[in-house]
N, C-alpha and C positions, 0 to 999 in steps of 0.2 A: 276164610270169611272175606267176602268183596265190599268193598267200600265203592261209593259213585264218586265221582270226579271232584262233584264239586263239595264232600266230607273230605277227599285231602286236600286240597287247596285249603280252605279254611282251618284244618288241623294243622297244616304246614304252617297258614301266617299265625295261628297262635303260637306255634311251639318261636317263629321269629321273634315273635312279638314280646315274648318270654324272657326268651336271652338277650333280647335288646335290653330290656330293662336291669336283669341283671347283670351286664357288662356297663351299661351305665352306672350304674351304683357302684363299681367296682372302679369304676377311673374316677368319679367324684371323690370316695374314700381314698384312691393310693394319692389324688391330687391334695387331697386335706394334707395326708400325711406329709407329703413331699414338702408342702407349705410349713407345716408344722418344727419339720426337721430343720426348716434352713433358718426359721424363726433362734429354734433350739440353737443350731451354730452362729449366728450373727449376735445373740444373745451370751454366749460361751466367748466369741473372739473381743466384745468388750469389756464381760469382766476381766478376759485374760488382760488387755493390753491396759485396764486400770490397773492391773496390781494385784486384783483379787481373786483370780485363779491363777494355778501355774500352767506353762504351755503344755498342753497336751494331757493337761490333765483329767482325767475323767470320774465326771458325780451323776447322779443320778435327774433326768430331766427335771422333775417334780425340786429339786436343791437349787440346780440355776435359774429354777423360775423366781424359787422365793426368796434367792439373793441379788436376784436382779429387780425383782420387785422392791426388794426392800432399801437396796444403796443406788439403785439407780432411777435420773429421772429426767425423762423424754419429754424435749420441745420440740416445738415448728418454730425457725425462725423466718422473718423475710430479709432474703440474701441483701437488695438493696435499702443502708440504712440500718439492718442487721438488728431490729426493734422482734421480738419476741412475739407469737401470735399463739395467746393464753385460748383464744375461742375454736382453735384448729385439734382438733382430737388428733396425735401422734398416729394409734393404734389402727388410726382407716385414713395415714396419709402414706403415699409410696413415695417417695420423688424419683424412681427411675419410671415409673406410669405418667407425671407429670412432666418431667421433660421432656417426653414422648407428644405432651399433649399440646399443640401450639398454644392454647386459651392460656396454658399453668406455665408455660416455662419463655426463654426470650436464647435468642440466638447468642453466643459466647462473644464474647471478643475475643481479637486474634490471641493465641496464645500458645505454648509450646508443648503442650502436653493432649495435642489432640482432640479436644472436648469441643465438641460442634455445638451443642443444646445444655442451655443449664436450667431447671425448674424455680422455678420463682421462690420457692419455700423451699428448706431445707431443712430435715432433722438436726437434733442437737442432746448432745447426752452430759446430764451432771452426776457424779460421786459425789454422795450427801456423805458427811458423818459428824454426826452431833448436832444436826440443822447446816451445817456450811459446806459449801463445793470444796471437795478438795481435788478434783477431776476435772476438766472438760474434753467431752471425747466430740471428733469432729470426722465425719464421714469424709474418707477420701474415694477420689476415681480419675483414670488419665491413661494414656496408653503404653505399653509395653512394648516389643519385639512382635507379639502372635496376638497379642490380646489388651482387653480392657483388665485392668487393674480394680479393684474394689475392694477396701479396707478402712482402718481407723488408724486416726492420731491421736495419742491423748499428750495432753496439755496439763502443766498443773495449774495452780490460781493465779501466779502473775499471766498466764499465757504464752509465755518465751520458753521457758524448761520445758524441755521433753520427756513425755514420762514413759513410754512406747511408742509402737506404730506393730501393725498386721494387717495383714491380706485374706479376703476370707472367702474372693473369687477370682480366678485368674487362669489364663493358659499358655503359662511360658513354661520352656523347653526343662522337663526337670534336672537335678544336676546343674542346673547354669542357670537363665533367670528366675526358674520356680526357686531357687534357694532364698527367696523372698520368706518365704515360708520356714527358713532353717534360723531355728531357736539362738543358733550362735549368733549370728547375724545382726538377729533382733534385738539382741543383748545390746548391743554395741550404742544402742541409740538412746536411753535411759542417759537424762545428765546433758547433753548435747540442746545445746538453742536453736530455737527455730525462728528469731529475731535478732539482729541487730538493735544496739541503741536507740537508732531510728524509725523502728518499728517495721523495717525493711524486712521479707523473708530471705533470711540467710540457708538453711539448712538444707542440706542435698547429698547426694551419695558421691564419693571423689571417686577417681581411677586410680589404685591403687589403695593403700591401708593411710588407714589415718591415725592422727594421734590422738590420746585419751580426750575424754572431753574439757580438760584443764586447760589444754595446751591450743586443741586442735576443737574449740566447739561449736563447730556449722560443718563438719564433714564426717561421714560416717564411711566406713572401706566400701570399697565399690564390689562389685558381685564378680567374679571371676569368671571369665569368658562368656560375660552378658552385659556388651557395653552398652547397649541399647536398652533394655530393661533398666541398667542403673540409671540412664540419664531420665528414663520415664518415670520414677519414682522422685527424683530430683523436681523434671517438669510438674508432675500435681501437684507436688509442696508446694511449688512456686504460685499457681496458680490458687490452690484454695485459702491458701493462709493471704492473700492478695484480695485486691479490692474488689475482683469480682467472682472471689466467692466467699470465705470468711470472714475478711479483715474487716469489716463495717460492725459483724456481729461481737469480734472479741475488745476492739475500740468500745461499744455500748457495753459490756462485760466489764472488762476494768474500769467506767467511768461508774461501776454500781449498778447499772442494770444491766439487763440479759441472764439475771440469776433465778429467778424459777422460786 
């Protein structure tokens, strides 16, 4: 059976026009998901580093939504002044799209941890229990060896005790400074201060093994044959717990506001 020229042409662009559609639908869905998943890990790495899962441990998506729904609770603050912004919906703010964006974010001052651009607004995460913070988790970012660094601090309610830290995006060399990511590691930082008296950021990673947090609390051991990576986890400390990035919001914090 012959067809004329111009029945395939038109049978051709239907059948294009077909699979366009559905190969779009098919990157919209894996793009949801992929969204979804990293929602699911960034939501997993701050229960873990509050305390309320253990590393690596794994529950069912549908369990850390609704333990994170239920103990955890998400601000916008404004970095200068560190004042609270109740009107800013968390759930449709990004701040790595906003320091992206010049209108949202303001150029860094010099600092040692690599950060060119910082977003005028910044998430902020509370541990509720019983009505009171017994948490504050504070997004950390700064450079490493290969790569940007991307995790959490948590804090407890004076803001000085360390109550963890993790990494939940990063591409350093495994074995050496991805050991970021090793459990023992992370142990080590539980109990250790992340202020001086003076309200100064003390806390960093040393070169070599430090002492318990008794003896030795503003040094955690340094990461073995990743001198560079330790000093960059040192650097973001210094930088976010500082005036321009944190330190405005946790002063409003301990003065009784910034509590949500």
């Amino acid at each position: 059976m012959q067809h004329s020229a111009r029945y395939v042409v038109i049978f051709a662009a239907a059948v294009c026009v077909v699979c366009s559609v559905f190969v779009s639908a098919a990157a919209v869905s894996l793009r949801e998901r992929q969204e979804a998943n990293k929602l699911l890990d960034r939501q997993k790495k701050v229960l873990t580093v509050a305390g309320m899962m253990r590393d690596g441990e794994s529950l069912p998506a549908a369990e850390v939504a609704r333990i994170f729904e239920t103990s955890v609770r998400t601000h916008v603050v404004r970095l200068a002044g560190g004042r609270m912004l109740p009107d800013v919906d968390p759930e449709l703010y990004d701040p790595r799209q906003a320091a992206a964006d010049p209108d949202r974010s303001h150029p860094a001052p010099s600092n040692r941890a690599g950060i060119l651009r910082v977003a005028d607004q910044q998430l902020v995460y509370h541990v509720v229990e019983d009505g009171d913070v017994s948490a504050v988790i504070l997004p950390i970012e700064g450079k490493g060896l290969w790569s940007t660094l991307y995790g959490y601090l948590a804090l407890a309610p004076d803001t000085r005790t360390v109550r963890g830290i993790t990494f939940y995006e990063h591409g350093e060399t495994p074995g050496l400074g991805g050991e970021v990511d090793n459990p023992g590691w992370k142990a080590k930082w539980p109990g250790r201060l992340a202020f001086d008296e003076d309200w100064t950021p003390r806390i960093g990673v040393k070169k070599g093994v430090a002492g318990p947090p008794e003896s030795d609390p503003y040094r955690v051991d340094g990461l073995s044959g990743a001198t560079i990576t330790s000093r960059g986890v040192t650097q973001l400390l210094e930088f976010w717990l500082g005036e321009a990035g944190f330190g405005p919001y946790l002063t409003e914090f301990r003065s009784g506001g910034g509590r949500g």
